[in-house]
C-alpha positions in Angstrom: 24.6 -7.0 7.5 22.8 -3.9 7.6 20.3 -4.8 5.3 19.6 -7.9 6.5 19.0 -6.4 9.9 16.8 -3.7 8.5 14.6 -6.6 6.7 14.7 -8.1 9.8 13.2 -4.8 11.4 10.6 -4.1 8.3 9.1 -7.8 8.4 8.6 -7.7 12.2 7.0 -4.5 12.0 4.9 -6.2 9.4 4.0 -9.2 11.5 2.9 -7.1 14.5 0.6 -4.9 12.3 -1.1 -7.6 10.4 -1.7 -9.9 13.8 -3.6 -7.0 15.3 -4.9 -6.3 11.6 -6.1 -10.4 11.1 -7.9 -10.2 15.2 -9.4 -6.9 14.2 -11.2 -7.6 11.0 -12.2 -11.2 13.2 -13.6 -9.1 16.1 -15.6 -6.7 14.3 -17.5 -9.5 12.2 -18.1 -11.9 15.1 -18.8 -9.4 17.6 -21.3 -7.7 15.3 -22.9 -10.6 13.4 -23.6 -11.6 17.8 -25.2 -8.2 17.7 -27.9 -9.2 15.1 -26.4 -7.0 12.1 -26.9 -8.6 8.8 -24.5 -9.4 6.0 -25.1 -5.9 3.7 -24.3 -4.2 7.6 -21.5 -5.8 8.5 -19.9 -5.3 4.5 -20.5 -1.8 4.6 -18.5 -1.9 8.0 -15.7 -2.3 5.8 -16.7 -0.1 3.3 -14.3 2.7 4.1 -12.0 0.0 5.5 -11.1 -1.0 1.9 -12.0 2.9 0.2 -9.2 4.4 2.3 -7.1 1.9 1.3 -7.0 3.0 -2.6 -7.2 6.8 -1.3 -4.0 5.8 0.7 -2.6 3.5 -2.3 -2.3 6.0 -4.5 -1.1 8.8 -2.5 1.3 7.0 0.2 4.0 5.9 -2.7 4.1 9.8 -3.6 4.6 10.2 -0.2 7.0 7.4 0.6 9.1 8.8 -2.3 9.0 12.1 -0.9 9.5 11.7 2.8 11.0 7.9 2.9 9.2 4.7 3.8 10.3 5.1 7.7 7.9 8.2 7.9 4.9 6.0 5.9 5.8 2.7 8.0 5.7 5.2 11.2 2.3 6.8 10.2 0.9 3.3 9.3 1.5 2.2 12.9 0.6 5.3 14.2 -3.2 5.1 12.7 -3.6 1.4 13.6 -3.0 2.2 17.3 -5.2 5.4 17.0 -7.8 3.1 15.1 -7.8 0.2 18.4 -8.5 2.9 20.9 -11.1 4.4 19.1 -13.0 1.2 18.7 -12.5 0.6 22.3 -14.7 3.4 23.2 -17.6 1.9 21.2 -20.6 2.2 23.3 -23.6 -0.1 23.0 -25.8 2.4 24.5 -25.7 4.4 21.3 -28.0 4.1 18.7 -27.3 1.7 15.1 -27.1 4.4 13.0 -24.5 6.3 14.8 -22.3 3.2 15.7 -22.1 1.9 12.1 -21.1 5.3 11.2 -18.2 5.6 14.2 -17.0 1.9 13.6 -16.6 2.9 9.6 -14.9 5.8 10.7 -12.7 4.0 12.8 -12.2 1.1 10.0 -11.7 4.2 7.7 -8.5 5.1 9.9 -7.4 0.9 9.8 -7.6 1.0 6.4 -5.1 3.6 5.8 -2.8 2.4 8.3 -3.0 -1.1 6.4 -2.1 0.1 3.0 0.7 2.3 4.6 2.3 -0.5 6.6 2.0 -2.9 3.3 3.4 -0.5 1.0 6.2 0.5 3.1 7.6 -3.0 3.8 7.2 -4.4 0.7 9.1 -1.2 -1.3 12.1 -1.3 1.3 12.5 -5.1 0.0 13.3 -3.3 -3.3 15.6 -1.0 -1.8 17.5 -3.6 0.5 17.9 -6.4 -2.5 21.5 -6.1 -5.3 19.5 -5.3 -8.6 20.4 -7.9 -10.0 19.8 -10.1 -7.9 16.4 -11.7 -8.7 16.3 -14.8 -7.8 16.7 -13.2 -4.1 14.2 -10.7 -4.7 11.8 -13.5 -5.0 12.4 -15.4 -2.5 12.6 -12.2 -0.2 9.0 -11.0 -1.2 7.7 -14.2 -1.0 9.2 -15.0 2.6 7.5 -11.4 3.6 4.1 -12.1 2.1 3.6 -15.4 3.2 4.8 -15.0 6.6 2.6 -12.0 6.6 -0.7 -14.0 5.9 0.4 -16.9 8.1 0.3 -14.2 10.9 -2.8 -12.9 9.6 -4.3 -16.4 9.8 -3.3 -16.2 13.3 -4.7 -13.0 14.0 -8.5 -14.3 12.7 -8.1 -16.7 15.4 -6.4 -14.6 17.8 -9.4 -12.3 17.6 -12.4 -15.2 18.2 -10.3 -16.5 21.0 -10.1 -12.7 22.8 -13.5 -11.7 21.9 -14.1 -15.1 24.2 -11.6 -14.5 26.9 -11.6 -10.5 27.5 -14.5 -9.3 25.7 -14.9 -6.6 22.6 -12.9 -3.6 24.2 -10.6 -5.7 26.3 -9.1 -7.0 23.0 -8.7 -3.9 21.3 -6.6 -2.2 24.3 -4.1 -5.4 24.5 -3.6 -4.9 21.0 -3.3 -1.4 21.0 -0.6 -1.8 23.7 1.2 -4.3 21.7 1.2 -2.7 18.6 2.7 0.4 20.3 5.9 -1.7 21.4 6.5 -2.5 18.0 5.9 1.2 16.7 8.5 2.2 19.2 11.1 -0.5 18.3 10.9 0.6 14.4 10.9 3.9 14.7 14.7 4.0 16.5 16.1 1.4 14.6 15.2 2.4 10.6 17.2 4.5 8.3 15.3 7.4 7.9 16.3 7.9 4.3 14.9 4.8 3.2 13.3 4.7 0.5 13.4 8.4 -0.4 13.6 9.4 -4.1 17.0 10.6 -5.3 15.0 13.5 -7.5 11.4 14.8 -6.3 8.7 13.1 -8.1 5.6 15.2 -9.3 2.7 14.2 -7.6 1.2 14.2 -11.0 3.1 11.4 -11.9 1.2 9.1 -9.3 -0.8 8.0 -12.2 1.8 7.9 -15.0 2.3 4.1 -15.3 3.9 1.5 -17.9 1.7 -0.9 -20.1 3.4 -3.4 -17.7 2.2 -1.8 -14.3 -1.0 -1.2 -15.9 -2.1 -4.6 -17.0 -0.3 -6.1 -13.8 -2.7 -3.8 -11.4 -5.7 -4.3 -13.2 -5.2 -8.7 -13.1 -4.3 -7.8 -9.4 -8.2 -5.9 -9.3 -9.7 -8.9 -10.6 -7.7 -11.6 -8.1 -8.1 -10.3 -5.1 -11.8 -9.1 -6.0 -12.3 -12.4 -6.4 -11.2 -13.6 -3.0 -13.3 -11.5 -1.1 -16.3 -12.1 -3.0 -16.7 -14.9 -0.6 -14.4 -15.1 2.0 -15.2 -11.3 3.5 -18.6 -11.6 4.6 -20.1 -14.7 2.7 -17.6 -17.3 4.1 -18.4 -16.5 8.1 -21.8 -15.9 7.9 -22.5 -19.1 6.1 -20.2 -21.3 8.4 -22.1 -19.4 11.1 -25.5 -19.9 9.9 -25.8 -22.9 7.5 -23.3 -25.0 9.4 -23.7 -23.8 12.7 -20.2 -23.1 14.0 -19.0 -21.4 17.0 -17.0 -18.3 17.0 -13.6 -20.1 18.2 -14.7 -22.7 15.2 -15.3 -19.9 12.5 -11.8 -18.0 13.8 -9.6 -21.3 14.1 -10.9 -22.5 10.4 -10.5 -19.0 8.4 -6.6 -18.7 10.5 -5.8 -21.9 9.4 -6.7 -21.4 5.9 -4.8 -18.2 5.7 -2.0 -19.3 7.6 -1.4 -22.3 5.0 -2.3 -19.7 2.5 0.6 -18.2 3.9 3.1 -21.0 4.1 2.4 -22.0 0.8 3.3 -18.2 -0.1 6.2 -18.4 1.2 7.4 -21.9 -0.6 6.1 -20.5 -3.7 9.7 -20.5 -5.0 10.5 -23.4 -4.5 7.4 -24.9 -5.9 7.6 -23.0 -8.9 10.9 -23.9 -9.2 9.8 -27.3 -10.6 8.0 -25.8 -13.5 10.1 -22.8 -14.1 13.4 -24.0 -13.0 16.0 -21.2 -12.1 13.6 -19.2 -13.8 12.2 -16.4 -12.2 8.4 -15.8 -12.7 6.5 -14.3 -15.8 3.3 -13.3 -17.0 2.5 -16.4 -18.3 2.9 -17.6 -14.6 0.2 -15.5 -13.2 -2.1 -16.3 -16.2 -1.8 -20.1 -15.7 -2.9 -19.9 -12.2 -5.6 -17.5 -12.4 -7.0 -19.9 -15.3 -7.0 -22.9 -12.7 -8.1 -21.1 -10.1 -11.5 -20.3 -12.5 -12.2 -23.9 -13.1 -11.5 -24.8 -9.3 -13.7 -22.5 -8.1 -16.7 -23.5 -10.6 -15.8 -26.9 -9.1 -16.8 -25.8 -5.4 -19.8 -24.0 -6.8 -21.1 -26.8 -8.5 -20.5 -29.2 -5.4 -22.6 -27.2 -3.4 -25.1 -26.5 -6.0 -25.4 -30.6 -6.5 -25.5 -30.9 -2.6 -22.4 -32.4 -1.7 -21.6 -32.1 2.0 -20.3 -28.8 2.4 -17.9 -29.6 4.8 -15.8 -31.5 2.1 -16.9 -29.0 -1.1 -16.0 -26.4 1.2 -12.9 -27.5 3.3 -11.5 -29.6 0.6 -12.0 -26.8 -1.9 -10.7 -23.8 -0.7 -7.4 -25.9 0.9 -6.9 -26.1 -2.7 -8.4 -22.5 -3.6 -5.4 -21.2 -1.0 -2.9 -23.4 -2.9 -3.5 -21.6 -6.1 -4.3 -18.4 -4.7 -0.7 -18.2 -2.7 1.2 -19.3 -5.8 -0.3 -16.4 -8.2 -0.4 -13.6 -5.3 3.5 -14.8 -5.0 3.9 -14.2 -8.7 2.1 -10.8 -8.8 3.9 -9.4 -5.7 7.1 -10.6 -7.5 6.5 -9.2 -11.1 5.3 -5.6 -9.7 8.7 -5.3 -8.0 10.3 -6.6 -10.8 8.7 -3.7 -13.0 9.0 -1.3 -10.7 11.6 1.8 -11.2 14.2 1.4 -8.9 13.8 5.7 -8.0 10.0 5.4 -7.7 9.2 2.1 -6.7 7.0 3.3 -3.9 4.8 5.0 -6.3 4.9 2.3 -8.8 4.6 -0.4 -5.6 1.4 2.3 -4.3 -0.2 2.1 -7.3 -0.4 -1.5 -8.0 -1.9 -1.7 -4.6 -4.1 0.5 -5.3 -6.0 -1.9 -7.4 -5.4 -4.3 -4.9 -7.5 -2.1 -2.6 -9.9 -1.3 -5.1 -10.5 -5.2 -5.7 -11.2 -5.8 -2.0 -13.5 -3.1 -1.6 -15.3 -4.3 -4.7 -15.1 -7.8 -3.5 -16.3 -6.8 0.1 -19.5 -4.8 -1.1 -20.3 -7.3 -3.3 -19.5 -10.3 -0.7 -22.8 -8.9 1.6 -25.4 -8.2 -1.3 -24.4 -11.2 -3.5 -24.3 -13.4 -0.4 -28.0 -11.7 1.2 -29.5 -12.5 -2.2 -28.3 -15.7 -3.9 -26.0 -17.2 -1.4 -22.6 -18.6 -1.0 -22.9 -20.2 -4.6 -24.0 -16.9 -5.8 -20.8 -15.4 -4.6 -18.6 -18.4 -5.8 -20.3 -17.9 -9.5 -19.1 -14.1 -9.1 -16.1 -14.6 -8.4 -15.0 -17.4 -10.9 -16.3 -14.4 -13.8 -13.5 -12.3 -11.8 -10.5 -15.1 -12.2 -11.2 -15.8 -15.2 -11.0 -11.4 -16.2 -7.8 -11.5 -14.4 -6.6 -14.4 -16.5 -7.9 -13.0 -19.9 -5.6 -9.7 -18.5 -2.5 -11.9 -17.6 -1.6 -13.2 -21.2 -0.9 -9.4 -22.3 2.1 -9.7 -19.8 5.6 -10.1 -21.3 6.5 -13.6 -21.8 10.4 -13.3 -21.3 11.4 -12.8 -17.6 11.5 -9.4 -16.8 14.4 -7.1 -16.0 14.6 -5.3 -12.6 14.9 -1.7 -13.5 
């Protein structure tokens, strides 16, 4: 009963960060594509956004295994709070330079708090599930990750709706207010030895990895690299600009779209379950769905390329794009926990996402220049050579299920 109720606690601490995380990352874009910034601007508004969040990667599952994933889930909610007020006191008056600098500064401090949160919930699943008990684990991790984007879906939308209603710093304080609620709430209720290593781990160790971890984080690069290729910068901008949609239009479409990317998250075990039957996941999993995820997005590409009304190439396409994409993120965030050392699986869970940072802040830089010089097609091309790398790295993953250790 206990464990269920600290799940319970972990996964709504989750939710509340990534709604205020989904309305944020909507706010800034919107608010300062209105200002007249362009698409190389607003990506390097993120820069830090996504650099902090390998700094914090790789340092936060030493420290999660030192001090217990309360004390990381606590600072993670800490920072995002910090990070709403300071954007609050963004001033117009001041001059480009200085308020591209303060909002990366500010996105710097998100981005820490993100990867803090993520790491923290998902390593207590580890901690809160029977080893042997994989089939739950699964499902578990799934239910957390898809529910997770579902709410980040709603927070894209959320944000376009209060950037409409309240305004830019009216937002940001409601948030801010909200997340503090939440903050409280966790902080009474966890265990505060959660999570904590039974013997310390040298900090040296942070990079000491398995051949399984390794090849797992580095197809993790690749994937989510190639999401944000296009859907960071490249996606709004050209809904924005080529088709002429309204914020509320550009927020409800990109929430929807993650919040099915979500749902189907969160079925992923059961969907799976028709190919895999009791089964759980293996590498061959996650290399058969980063192969058809390749070909699909060549598909889109070559729609637009040939003209096709972009509405459908687009729409139609990604629906199926977040199909495929939910079903191998499911896999990943399953296998890493299934490799990971039961003593140090918030370094070994902080390292993988690591490279999951490290692919978004590749994918985000590369989302504004690719998109400012050849296009949303451009960025589609980009990011099929990215699937296909994380493919081509998938089928050197063990073939027989693997053993939670």
């Amino acid at each position: 009963m206990n464990d269920l109720r600290n799940y319970s606690l972990v996964t709504g601490a989750y939710w509340g960060f990534t709604l205020t995380d989904g309305a944020l990352r909507m706010l800034v874009l919107l608010h300062f594509h209105q200002l007249g910034y362009t698409p190389i601007q607003i990506a390097l508004l993120f820069l830090l956004y996504e650099f902090f969040g390998v700094i914090t990667n790789l340092i936060g599952g030493w420290l999660g295994s030192h001090f217990g994933l309360k004390s990381t889930l606590f600072a993670g909610l800490s920072l995002q709070t910090a990070a709403l007020v300071m954007l609050a006191l963004l001033d117009q008056g001041w001059s480009t330079t200085f308020s591209v600098t303060y909002v990366m500064a500010s996105q710097a401090l998100s981005g820490i708090a993100k990867d803090l949160t993520k790491m923290s919930s998902k390593s207590a699943i580890k901690q809160l599930v029977p080893a042997d008990a994989e089939s739950t684990l699964f499902r578990w991790v799934a239910l957390l990750t898809g529910s997770k984007n579902a709410l980040k879906g709603a927070g894209f939308f959320l944000g376009g709706v209060l950037l409409t209603w309240v305004g830019f710093r009216g937002a940001l304080l409601l948030m801010a207010g909200g997340l503090m609620v939440i903050l409280i709430s966790a902080v009474i209720n966890l265990p505060q030895e959660m999570g904590r290593a039974k013997q310390k781990v040298r900090f040296a160790h942070i990079l000491a990895k398995d051949r399984n971890i390794n090849l797992l984080s580095a197809a993790r690069l690749f994937l989510f690299g190639s999401r944000d290729i296009w859907f960071v910068v490249a996606l709004p901008i050209f809904l924005a600009t080529s088709l002429h949609w309204s914020q509320n239009q550009i927020g409800g479409f990109l929430a929807l779209w993650v919040i099915g990317y979500g749902a189907m998250q969160a079925l992923a075990p059961a969907l799976l379950k028709t190919f895999l039957g009791n089964n759980p996941p293996r590498g061959g999993s996650a290399r058969n769905a980063a192969f058809l995820l390749a070909g699909l997005t060549a598909i889109i590409a070559i729609g637009i390329h040939l003209n096709l009304d972009p509405r459908l190439a687009i729409i139609g396409g990604l629906a199926l794009f977040g199909l495929l994409f939910a079903i191998n993120s499911s896999v990943h965030s399953y296998l890493i926990l299934a490799y990971a050392h039961e003593d140090q699986v918030a370094m070994d869970v902080g390292f993988y996402y690591m490279a999951n940072a490290s692919g978004r802040l590749i994918g985000t830089i590369l989302s504004g220049i690719i998109f400012q010089l050849a296009g949303l097609t451009g960025c589609l091309w980009v990011s099929m050579l990215f699937l296909l790398a994380a493919a081509i790295i998938s089928m050197q993953l063990p073939k027989k299920n693997p053993s939670i250790t």
